[in-house]
C-alpha positions in Angstrom: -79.2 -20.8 24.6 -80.2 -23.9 26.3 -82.6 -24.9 23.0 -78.7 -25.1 21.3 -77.3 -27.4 23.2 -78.6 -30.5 21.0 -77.0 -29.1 18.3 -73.5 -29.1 20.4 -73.5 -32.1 21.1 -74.3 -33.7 18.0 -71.2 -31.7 16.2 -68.8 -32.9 19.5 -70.2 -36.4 18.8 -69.2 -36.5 15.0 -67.4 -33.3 14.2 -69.8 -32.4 11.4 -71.6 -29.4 10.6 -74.2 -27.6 8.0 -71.9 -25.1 7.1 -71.9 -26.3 3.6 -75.3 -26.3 3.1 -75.8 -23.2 5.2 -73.1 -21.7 2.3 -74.6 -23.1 -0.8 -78.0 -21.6 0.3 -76.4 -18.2 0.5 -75.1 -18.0 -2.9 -78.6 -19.5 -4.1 -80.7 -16.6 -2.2 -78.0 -14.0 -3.3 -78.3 -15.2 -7.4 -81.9 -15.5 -6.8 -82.1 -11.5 -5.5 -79.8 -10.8 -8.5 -82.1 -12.1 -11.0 -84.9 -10.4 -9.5 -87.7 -9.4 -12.3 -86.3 -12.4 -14.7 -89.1 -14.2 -16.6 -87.9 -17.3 -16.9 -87.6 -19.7 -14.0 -85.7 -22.2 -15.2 -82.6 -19.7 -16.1 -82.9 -18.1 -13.1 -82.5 -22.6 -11.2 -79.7 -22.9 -14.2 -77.8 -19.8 -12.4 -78.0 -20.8 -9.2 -77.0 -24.4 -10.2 -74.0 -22.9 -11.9 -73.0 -20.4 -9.2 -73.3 -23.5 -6.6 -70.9 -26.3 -8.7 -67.4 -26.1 -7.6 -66.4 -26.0 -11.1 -67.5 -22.8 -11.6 -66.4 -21.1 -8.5 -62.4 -22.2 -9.1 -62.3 -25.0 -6.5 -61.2 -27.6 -9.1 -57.6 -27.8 -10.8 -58.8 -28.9 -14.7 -55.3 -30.3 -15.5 
């Protein structure tokens, strides 16, 4: 536990985390194990692109 304490104290000190990064590379690994056996690379980065834009996941009011 002690090789966590740097980590502490950097989010006391500023009160930010990776919890948006560790999220977005969730949904990336989880589209990427859904397209499993897909040919085509750049459909299966166009997915995860549009899976990871708040847009697409109903964050944003359009009006």
């Amino acid at each position: 536990m002690d090789h966590l304490w740097p980590e502490i104290c950097a989010f006391i000190r500023t009160g930010i985390t990776n919890a948006g990064s560790k999220g977005a590379n969730w949904v990336i690994k989880t589209v990427g194990r859904d397209a499993y056996g897909f040919r085509n690379p750049e459909n299966q980065r166009l997915r995860a692109l549009c899976a990871t834009t708040r847009k697409s996941r109903g964050c944003l009011n359009p009006a």
